[in-house]
C-alpha beads as a LAMMPS data file, in Angstrom:
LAMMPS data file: protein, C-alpha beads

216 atoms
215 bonds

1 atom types
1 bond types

-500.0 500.0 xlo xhi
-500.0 500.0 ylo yhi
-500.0 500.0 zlo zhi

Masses

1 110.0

Atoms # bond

1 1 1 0.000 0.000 0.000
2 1 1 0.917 3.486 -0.438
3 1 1 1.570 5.303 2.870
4 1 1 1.140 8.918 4.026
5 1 1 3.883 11.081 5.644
6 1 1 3.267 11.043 9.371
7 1 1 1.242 7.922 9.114
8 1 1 1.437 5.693 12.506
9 1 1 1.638 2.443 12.121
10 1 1 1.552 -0.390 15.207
11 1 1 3.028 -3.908 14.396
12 1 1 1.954 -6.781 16.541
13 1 1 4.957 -8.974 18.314
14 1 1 6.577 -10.876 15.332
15 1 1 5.492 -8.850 12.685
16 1 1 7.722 -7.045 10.202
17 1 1 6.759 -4.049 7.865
18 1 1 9.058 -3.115 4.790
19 1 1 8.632 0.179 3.762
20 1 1 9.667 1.952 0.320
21 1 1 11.099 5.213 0.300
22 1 1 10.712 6.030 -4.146
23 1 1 12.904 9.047 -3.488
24 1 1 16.133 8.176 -2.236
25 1 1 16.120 4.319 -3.088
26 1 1 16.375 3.509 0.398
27 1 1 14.026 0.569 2.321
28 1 1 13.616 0.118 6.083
29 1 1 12.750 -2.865 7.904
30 1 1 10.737 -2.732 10.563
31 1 1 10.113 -5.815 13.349
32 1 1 7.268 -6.023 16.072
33 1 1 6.062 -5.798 18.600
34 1 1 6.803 -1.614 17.945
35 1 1 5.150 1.500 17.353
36 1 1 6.834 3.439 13.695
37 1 1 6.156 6.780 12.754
38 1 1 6.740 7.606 8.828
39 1 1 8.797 10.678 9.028
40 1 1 9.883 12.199 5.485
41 1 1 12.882 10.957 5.047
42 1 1 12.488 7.657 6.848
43 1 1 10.682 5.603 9.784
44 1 1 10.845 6.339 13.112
45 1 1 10.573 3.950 15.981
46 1 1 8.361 5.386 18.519
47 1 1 8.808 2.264 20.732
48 1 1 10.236 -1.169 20.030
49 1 1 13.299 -1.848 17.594
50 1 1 15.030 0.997 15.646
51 1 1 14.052 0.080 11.899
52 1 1 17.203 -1.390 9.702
53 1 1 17.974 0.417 7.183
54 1 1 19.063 -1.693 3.372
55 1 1 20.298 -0.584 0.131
56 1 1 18.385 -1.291 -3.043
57 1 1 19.979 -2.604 -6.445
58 1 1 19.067 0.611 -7.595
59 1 1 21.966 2.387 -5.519
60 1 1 24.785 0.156 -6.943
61 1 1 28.028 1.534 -6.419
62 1 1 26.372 4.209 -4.291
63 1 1 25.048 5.791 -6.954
64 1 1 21.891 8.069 -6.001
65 1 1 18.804 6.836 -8.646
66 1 1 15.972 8.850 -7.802
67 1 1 12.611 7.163 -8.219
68 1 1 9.770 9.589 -9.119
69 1 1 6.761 8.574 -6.592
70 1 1 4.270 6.909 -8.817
71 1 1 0.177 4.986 -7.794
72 1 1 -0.126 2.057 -8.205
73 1 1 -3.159 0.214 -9.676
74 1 1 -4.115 -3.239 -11.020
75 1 1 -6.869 -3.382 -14.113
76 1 1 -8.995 -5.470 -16.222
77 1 1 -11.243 -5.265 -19.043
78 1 1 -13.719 -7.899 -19.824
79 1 1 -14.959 -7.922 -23.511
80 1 1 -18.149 -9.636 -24.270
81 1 1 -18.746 -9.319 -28.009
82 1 1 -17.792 -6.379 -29.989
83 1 1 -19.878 -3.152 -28.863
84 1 1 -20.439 -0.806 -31.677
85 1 1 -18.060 1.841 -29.929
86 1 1 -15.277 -1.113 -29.467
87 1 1 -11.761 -0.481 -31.097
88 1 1 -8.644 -3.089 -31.007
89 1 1 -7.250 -3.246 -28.158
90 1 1 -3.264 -2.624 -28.320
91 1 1 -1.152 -5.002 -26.160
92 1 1 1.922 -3.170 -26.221
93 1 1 3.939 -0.513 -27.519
94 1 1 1.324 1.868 -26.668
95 1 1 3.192 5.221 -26.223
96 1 1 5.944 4.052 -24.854
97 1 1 9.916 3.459 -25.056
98 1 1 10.998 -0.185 -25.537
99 1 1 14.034 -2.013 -24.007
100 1 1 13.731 -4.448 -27.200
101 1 1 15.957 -3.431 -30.553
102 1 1 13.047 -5.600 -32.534
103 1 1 10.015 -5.715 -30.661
104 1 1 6.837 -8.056 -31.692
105 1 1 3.662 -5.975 -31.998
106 1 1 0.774 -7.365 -29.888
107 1 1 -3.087 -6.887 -29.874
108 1 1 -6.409 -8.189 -28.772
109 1 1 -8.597 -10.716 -31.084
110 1 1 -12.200 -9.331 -31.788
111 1 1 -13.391 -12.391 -32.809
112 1 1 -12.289 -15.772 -34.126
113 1 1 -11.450 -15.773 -38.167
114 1 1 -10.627 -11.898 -38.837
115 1 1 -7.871 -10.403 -40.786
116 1 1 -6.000 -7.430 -39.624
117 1 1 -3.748 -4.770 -42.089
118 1 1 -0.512 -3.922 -40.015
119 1 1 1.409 -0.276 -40.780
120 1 1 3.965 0.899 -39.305
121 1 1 5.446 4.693 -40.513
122 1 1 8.787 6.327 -39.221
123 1 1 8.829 9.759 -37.858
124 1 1 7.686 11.579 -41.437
125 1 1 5.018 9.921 -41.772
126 1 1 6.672 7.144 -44.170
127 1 1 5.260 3.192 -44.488
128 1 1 8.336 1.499 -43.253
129 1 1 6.322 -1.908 -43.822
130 1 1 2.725 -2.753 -43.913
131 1 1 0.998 -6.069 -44.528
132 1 1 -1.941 -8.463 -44.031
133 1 1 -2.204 -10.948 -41.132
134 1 1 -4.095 -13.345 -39.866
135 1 1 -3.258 -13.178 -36.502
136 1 1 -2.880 -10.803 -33.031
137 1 1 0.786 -10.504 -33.232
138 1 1 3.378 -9.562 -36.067
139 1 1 7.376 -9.602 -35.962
140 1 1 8.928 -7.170 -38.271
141 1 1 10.875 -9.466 -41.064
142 1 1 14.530 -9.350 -40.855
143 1 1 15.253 -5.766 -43.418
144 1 1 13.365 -3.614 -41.885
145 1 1 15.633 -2.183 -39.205
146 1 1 14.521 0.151 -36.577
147 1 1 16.264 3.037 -35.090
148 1 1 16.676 3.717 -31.537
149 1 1 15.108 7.114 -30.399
150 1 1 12.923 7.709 -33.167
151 1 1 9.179 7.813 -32.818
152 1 1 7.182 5.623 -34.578
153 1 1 3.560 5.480 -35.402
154 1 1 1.607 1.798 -35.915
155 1 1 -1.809 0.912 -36.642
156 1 1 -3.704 -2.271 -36.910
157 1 1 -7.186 -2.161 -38.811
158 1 1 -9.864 -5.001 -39.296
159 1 1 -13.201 -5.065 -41.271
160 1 1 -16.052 -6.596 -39.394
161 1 1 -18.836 -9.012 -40.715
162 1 1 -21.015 -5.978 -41.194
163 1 1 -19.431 -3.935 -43.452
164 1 1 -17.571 -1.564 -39.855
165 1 1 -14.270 -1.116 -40.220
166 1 1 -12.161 -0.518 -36.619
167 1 1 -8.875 0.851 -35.922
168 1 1 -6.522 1.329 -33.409
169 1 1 -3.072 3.128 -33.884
170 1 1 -0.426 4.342 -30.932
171 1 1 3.309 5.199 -30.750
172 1 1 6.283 4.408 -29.669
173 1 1 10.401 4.470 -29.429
174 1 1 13.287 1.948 -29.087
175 1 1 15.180 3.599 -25.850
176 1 1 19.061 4.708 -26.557
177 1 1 21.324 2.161 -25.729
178 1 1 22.316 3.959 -22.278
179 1 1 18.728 3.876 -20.967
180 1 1 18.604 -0.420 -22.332
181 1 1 22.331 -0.822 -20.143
182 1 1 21.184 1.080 -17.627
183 1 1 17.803 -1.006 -17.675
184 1 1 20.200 -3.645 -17.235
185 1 1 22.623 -3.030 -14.519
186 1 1 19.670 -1.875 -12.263
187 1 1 17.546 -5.091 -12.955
188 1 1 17.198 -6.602 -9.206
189 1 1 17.997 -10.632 -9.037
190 1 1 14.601 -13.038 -8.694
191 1 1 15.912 -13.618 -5.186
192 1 1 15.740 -9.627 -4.031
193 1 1 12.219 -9.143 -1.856
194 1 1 9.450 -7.376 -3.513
195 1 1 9.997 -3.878 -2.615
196 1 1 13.272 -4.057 -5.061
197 1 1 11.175 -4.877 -8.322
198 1 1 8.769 -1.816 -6.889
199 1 1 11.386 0.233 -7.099
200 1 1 12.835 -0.798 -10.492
201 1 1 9.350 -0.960 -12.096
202 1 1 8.832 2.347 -10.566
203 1 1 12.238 3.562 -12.346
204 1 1 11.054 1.719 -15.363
205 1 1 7.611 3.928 -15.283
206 1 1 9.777 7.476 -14.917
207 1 1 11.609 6.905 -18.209
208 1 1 9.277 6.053 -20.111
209 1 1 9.655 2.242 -20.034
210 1 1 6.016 1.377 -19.615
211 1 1 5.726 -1.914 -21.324
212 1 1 8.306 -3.068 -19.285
213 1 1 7.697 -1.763 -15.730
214 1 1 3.941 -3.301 -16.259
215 1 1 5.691 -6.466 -15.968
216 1 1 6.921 -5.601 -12.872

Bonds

1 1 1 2
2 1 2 3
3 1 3 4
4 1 4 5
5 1 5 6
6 1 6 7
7 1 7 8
8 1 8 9
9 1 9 10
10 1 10 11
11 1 11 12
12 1 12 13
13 1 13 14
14 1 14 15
15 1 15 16
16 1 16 17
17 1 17 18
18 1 18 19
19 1 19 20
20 1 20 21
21 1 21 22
22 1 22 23
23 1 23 24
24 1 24 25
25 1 25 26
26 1 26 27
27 1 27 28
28 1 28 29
29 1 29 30
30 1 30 31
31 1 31 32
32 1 32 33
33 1 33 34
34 1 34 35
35 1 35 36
36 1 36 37
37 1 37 38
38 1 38 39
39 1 39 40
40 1 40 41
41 1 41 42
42 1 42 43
43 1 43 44
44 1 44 45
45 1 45 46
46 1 46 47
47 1 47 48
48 1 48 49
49 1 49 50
50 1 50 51
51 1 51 52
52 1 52 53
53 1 53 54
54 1 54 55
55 1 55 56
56 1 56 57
57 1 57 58
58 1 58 59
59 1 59 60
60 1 60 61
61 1 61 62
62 1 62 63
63 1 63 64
64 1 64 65
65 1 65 66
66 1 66 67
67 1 67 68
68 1 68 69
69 1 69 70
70 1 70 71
71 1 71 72
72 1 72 73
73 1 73 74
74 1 74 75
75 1 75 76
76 1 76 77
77 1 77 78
78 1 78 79
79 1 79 80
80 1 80 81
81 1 81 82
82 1 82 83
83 1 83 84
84 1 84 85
85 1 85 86
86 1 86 87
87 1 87 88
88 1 88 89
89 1 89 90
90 1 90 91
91 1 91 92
92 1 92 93
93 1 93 94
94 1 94 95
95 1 95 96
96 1 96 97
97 1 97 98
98 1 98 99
99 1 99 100
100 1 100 101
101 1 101 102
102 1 102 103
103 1 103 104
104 1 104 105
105 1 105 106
106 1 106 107
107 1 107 108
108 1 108 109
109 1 109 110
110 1 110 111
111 1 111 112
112 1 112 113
113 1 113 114
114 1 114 115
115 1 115 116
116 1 116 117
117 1 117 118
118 1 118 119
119 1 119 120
120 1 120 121
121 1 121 122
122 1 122 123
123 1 123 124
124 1 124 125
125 1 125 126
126 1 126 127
127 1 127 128
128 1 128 129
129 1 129 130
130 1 130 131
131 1 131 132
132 1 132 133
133 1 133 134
134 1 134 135
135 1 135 136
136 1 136 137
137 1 137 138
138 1 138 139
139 1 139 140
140 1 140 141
141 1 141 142
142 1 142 143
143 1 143 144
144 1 144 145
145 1 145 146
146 1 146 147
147 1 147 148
148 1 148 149
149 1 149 150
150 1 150 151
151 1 151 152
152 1 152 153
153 1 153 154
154 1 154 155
155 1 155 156
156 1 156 157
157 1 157 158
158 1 158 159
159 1 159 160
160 1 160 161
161 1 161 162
162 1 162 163
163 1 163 164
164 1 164 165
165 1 165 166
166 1 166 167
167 1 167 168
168 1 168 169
169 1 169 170
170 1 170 171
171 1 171 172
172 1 172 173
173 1 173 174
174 1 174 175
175 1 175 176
176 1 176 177
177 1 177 178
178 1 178 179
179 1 179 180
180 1 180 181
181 1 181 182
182 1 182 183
183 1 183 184
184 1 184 185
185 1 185 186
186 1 186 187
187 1 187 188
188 1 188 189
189 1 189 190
190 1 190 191
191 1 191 192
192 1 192 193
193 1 193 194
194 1 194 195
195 1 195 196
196 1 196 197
197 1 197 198
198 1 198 199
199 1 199 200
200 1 200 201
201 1 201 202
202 1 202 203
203 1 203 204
204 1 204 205
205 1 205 206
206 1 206 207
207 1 207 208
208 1 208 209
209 1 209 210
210 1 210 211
211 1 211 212
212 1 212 213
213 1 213 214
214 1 214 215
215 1 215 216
């Protein structure tokens, strides 16, 4: 959960509380029985144990990353049928920057047996490639190379049993090779506790990475 400066929080003998702070990187573990009071810049023990404090991945070699505060939400959308004010639904690459040099584009089936016409157009307004599939996902064939740091614009179009055509179109940008090493080096290990991934999807989010911090 997201907690509020000042915020008192009582932990029952045995417990322990992690707690997050996005802007300097640091977390702070907590143990029960105690009584912690959430100052600004980190917990306070009120009574009980003074909380621990532990370095994220994301200060390797004491480097400061700052970590813009972001909410945090989980969503769903259920489609039943197509709705006459449905479009196709985009799966990624939806106005963001990607870690990947040749991503796969990704979208939602309307309904069993359509065809969907793929564009994609550089930064003028070009047709790098465009073609006709008969699936929900497309991989780029091997000559068409993408550059890093340049916005590009893709759309995917179907025509419906009745004659309605829908269309859905977004952009996006293959991050500089900096931002994908940086991506790298920060990545926490599977066996760092949760509040490490938090913080790196959290990183992820700030520059523009959003495919990939919804993963985390």
């Amino acid at each position: 959960d997201e907690l509020e400066t000042e915020a008192r929080i009582h932990l029952d003998p045995g417990t322990t509380l992690v707690v997050l702070y996005l802007e300097t990187g640091y977390e702070y573990v907590c143990k029960g029985a105690a009584a912690i009071g959430l100052r600004p810049g980190q917990p306070e023990a009120q009574s009980g144990a003074k909380p621990e404090r532990r370095n994220l991945t994301l200060r390797q070699g004491g480097k400061d990353i700052r970590i813009n505060p972001v909410g945090m939400a989980q969503g769903a959308m259920v489609m039943r049928g197509i709705r006459a004010d449905t479009q196709i639904q985009l799966s990624n690459l939806d106005r963001t920057r990607t870690l990947e040099t040749r991503p796969q584009f990704r979208w939602k089936e309307l309904q069993p047996g359509l065809e969907y016409r793929f564009a994609l157009d550089d930064e003028t307004g070009r047709t790098v490639f465009e073609a006709q599939v008969n699936a929900t996902a497309l991989d780029l064939p091997a000559d068409v190379k993408l550059r890093e740091g340049v916005p590009y614009a893709w759309k995917v179009s179907a025509r419906l049993p009745n004659g309605r055509t829908l269309t859905s179109s977004s952009e996006f940008a293959i991050a500089p090779a900096d931002v994908r090493a940086q991506a790298r080096e920060l990545r926490p290990a599977a066996s760092l506790p949760l509040s490490a991934r938090i913080a790196y999807a959290a990183w992820l989010d700030q520059m523009d990475l959003k495919d990939k911090a919804r993963k985390y």
